[in-house]
Each structure stands twice: as structure tokens, then as C-alpha cells.
N, CA, C and O of each residue as an XYZ file, in Angstrom:
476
protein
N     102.576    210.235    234.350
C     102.049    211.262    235.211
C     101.267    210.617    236.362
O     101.294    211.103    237.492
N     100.495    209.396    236.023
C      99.885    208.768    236.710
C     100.558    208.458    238.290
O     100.286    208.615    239.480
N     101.639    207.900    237.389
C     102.479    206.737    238.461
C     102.926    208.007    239.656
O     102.832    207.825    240.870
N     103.416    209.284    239.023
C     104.122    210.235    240.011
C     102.926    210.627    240.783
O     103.058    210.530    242.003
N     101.827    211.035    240.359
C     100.837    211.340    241.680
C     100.570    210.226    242.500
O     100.324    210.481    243.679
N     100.566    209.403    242.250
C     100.891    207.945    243.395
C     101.319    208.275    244.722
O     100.871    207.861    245.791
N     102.283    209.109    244.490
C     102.906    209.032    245.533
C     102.551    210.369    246.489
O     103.287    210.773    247.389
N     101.669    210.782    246.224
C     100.810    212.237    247.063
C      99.729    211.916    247.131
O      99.388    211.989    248.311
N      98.197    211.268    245.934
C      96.898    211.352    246.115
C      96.712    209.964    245.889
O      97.155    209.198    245.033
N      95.924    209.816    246.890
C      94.762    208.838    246.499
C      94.263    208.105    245.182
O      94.075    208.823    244.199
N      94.091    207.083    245.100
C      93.897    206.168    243.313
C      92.345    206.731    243.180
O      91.973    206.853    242.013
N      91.508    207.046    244.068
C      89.930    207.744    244.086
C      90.294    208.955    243.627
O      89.786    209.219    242.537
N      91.052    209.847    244.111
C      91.399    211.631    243.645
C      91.752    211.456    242.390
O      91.261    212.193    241.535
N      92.550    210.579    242.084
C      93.259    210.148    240.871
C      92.103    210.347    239.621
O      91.943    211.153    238.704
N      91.460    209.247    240.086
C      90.412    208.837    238.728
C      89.311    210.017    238.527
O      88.781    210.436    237.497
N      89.160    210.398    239.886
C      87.744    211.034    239.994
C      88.567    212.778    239.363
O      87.780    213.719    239.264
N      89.691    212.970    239.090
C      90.520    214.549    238.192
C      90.589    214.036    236.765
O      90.420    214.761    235.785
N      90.893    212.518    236.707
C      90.867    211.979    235.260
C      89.700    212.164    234.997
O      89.582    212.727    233.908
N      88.757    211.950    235.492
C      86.889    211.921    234.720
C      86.675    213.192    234.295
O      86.593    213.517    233.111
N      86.573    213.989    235.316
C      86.522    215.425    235.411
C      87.214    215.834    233.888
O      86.478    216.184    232.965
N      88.640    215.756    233.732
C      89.192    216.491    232.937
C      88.572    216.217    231.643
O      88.363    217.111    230.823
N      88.170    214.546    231.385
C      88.020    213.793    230.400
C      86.411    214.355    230.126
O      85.998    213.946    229.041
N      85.697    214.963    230.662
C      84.567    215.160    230.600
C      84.577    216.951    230.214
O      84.078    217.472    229.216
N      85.101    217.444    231.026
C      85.383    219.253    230.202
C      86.017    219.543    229.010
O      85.874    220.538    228.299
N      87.061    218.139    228.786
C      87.626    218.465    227.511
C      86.410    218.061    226.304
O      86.028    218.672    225.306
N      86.166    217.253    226.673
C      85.421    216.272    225.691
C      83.748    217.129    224.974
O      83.266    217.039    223.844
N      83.378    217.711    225.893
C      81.901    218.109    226.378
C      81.772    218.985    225.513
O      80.640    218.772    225.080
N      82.389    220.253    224.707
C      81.997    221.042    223.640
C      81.555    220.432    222.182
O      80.601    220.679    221.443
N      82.606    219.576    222.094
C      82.451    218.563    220.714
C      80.918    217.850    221.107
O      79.965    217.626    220.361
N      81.066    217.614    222.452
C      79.760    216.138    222.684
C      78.545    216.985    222.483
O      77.582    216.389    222.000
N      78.379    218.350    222.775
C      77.501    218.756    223.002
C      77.030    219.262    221.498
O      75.836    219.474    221.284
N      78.156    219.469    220.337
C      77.803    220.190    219.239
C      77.252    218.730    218.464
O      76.117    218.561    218.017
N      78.086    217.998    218.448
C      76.977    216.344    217.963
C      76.076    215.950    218.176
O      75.601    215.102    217.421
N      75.231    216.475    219.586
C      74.989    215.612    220.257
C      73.388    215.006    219.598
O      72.752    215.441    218.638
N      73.141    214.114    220.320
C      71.599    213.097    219.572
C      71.200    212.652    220.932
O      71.852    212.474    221.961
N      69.612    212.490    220.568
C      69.383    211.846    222.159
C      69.670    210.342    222.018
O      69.447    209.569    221.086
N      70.415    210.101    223.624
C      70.732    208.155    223.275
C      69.297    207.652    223.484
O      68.321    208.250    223.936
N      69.442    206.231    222.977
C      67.922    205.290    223.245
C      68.723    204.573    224.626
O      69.910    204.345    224.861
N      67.425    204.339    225.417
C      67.617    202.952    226.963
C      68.751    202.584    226.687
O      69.696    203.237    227.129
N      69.016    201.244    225.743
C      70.160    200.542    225.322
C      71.526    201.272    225.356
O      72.390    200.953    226.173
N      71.695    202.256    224.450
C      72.611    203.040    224.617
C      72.828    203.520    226.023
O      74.015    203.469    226.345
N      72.226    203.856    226.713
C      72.540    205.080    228.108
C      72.800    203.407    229.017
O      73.583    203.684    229.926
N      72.527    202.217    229.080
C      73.114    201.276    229.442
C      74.061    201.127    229.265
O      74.730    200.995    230.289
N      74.955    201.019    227.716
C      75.748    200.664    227.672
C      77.209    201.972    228.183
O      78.386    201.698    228.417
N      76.417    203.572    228.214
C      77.567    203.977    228.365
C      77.579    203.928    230.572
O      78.517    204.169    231.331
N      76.181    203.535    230.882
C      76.473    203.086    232.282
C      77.378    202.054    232.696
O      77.870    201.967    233.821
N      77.696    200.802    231.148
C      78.614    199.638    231.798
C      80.329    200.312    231.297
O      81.432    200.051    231.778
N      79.959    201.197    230.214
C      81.031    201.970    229.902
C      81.736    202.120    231.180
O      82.492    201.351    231.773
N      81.235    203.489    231.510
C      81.097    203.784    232.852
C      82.174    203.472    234.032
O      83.245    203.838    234.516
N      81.098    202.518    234.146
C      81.348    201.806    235.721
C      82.855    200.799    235.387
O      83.799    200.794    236.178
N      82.845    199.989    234.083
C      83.734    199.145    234.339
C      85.026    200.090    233.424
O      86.108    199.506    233.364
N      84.964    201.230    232.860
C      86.272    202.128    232.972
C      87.238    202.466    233.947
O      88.431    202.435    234.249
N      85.782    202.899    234.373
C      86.394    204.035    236.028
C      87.098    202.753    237.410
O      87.956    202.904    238.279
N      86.462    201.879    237.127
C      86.858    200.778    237.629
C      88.428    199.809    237.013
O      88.923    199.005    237.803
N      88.872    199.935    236.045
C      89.927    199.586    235.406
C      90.722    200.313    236.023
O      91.662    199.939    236.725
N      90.167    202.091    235.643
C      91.872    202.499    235.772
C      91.900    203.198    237.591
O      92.699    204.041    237.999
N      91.005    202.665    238.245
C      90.841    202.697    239.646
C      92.113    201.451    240.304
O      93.110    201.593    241.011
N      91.710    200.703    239.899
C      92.641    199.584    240.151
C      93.990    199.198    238.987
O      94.506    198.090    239.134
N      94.398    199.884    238.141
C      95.389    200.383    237.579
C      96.416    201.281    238.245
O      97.605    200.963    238.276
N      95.880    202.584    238.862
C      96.198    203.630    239.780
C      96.565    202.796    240.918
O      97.713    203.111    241.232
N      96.261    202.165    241.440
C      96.734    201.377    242.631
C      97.670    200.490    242.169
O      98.672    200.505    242.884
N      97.736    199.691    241.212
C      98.873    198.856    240.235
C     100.042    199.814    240.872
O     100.700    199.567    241.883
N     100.159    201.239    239.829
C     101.150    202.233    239.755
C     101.955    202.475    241.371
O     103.128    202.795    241.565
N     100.788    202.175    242.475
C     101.131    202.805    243.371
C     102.300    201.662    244.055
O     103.365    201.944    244.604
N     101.692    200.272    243.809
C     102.702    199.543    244.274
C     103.825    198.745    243.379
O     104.758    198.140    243.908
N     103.643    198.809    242.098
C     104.682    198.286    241.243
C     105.198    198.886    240.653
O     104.670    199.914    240.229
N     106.647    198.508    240.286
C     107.067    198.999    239.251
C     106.181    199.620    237.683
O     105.081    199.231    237.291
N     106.989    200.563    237.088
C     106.159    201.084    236.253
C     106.472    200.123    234.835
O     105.539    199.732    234.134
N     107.581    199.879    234.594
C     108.098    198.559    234.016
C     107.156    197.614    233.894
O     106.610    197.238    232.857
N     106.964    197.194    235.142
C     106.377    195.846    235.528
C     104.414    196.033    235.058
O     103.584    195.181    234.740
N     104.339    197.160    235.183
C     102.578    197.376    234.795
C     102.425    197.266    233.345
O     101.489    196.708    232.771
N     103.686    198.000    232.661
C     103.073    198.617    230.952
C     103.558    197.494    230.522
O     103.228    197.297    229.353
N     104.309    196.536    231.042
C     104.986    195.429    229.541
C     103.701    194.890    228.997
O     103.726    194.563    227.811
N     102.652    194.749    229.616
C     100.940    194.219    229.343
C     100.437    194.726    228.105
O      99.875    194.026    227.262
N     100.717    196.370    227.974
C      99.717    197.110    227.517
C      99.660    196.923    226.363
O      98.920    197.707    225.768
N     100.413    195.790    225.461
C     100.411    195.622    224.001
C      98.824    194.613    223.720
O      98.298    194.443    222.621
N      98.504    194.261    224.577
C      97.580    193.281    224.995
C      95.954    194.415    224.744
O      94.830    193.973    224.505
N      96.345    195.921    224.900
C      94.576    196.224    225.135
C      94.498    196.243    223.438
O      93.333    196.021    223.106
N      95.664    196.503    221.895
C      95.597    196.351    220.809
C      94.909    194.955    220.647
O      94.130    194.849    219.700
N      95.127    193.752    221.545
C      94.499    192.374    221.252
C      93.126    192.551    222.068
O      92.287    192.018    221.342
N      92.713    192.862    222.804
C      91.387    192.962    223.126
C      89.986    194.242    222.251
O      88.757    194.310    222.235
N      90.916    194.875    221.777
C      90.430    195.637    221.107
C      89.711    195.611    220.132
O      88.521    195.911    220.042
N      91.139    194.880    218.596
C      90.803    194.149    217.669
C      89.376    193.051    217.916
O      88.512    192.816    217.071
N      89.441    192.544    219.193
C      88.740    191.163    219.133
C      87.025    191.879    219.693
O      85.974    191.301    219.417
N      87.069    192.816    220.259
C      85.700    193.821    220.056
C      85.471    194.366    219.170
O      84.292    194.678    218.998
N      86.392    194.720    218.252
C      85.827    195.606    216.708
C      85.407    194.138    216.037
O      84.392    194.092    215.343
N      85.988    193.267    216.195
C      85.329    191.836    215.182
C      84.241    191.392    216.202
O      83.313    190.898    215.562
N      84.076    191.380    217.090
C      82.467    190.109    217.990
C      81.700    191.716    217.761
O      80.605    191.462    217.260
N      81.793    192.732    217.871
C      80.478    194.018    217.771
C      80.601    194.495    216.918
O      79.678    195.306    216.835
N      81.638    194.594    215.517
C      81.320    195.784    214.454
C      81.961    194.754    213.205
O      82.188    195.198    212.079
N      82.201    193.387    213.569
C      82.247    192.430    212.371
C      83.940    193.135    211.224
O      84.158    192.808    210.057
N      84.990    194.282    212.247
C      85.732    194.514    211.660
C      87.041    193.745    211.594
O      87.529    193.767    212.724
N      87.544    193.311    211.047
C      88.674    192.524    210.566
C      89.507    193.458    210.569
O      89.352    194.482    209.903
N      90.810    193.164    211.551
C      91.757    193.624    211.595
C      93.013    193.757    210.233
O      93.656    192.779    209.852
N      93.115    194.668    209.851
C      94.247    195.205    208.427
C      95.689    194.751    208.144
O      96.204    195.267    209.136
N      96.359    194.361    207.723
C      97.460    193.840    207.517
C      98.202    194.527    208.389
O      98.947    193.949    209.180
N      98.050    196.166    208.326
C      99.176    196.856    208.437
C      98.774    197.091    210.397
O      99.616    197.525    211.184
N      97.451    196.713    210.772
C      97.391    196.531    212.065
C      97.966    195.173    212.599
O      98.696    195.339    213.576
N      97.853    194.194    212.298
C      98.770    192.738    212.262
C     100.061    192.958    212.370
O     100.546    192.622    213.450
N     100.598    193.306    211.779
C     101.861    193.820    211.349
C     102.471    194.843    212.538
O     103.562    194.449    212.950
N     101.966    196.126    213.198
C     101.826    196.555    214.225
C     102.209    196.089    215.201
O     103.209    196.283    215.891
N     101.118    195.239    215.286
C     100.995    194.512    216.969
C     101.860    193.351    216.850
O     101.939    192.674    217.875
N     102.673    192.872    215.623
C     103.672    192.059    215.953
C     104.805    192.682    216.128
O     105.653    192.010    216.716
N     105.202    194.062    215.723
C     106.178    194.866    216.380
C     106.075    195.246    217.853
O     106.941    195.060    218.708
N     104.798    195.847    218.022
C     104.701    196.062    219.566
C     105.220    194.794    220.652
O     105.987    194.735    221.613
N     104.347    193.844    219.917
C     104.573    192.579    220.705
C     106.060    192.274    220.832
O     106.655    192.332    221.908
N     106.581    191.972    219.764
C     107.667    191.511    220.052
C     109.413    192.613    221.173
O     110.299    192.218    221.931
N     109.035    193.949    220.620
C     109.530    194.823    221.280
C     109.604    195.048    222.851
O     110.552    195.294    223.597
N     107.469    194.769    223.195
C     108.012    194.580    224.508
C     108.670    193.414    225.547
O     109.238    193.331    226.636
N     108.170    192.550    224.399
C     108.684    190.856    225.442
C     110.861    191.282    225.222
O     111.602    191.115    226.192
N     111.307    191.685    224.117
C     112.547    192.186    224.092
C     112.912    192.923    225.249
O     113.916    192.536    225.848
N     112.190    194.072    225.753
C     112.589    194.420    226.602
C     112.629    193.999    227.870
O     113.612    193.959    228.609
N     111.097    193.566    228.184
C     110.939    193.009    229.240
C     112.257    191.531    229.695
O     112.722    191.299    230.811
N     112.491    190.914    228.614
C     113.404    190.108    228.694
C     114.942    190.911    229.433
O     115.558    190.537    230.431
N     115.136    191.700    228.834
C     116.188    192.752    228.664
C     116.258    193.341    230.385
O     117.204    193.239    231.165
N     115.146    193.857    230.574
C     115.480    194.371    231.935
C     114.641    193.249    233.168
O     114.355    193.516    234.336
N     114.504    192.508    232.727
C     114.690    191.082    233.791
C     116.028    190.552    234.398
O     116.287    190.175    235.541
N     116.977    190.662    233.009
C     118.412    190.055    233.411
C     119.363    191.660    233.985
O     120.584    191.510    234.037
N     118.894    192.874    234.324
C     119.167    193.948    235.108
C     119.325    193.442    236.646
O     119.577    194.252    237.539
């Protein structure tokens, strides 16, 4: 959906309808949980934040000039950055059956990507 508004709005209109939406949907649940954050916390959802909106700011612009192919063969990669933040901040060890996963993902997309290289 991303990639097709590319080609009408702005990667700023883009992100700034993604926040929006991500914030009205989200906001009934947030509000029935909700707890007050401490300093630390309201920092961290400021680096949240900033370096989100900033990812998929310059993601949206990715879309606008590359192939869509050419952007997602990556995305097996945010399962490896992920894992490696649940172990350095929550000491969680990734599960067999997540291992196992991400060597299907992995290998599927380098298959393809291989695959529509020789296209």
C-alpha cells in the first residue's frame, strides 16, 4: 500500500497518516491500561519515537525510488535484529521453533532474490 501512494503523496504525508492511524487505533486499549510512565520511560518512547518515524520516513522514500523486490528481500533481517534486542534488554533466548523460522525465511528469500536476479 505503501509503495502505491508513492506515487501521489509525499514520504512526510505518508508517515505523518501512518502515525495518525497508528495512534487512533491503538489509543482505546492504551488508554484502558494505561499507568503513568517514569522520566526514563517517556525517554525511551521519545527515542522510540523519533528513530521509528525516522526509519519508515526514509523507507517511504526507498519505495519511492526502488523496486519493491529490491527493498523487502532485507526484511528477514528486522527477525535478526529483533531476536538480538529481546537477548541485550530482556535476556530472552530465542526458541528452536523461532531459529528454525528465520532459517526458512532466510533461506526463501535469498531463493528468490537469486531467482529474480537471473529475470
Amino acid at each position: 500500500m505503501t509503495k502505491s501512494l508513492t506515487r501521489t503523496e509525499s514520504a512526510g504525508a505518508i508517515v505523518l497518516w501512518q502515525a495518525i492511524s497508528v495512534t487512533v487505533l491503538s489509543l482505546p486499549l492504551g488508554l484502558l491500561h494505561w499507568t503513568d510512565p517514569t522520566p526514563m520511560q517517556w525517554l525511551g518512547f521519545l527515542a522510540a519515537g523519533v528513530l521509528g518515524s525516522g526509519a519508515h520516513y526514509l523507507l517511504t522514500r526507498g519505495f519511492r525510488v526502488a523496486d519493491i523486490s529490491a527493498t523487502q528481500t532485507l526484511r528477514f533481517l528486522d527477525l535478526l535484529w529483533a531476536s538480538l534486542m529481546g537477548w541485550l534488554v530482556f535476556s530472552d533466548i530465542p526458541s528452536h521453533s523461532t531459529i528454525l523460522g528465520a532459517m526458512v525465511i532466510l533461506a526463501s528469500t535469498v531463493w528468490i532474490a537469486r531467482r529474480e536476479r537471473g529475470r
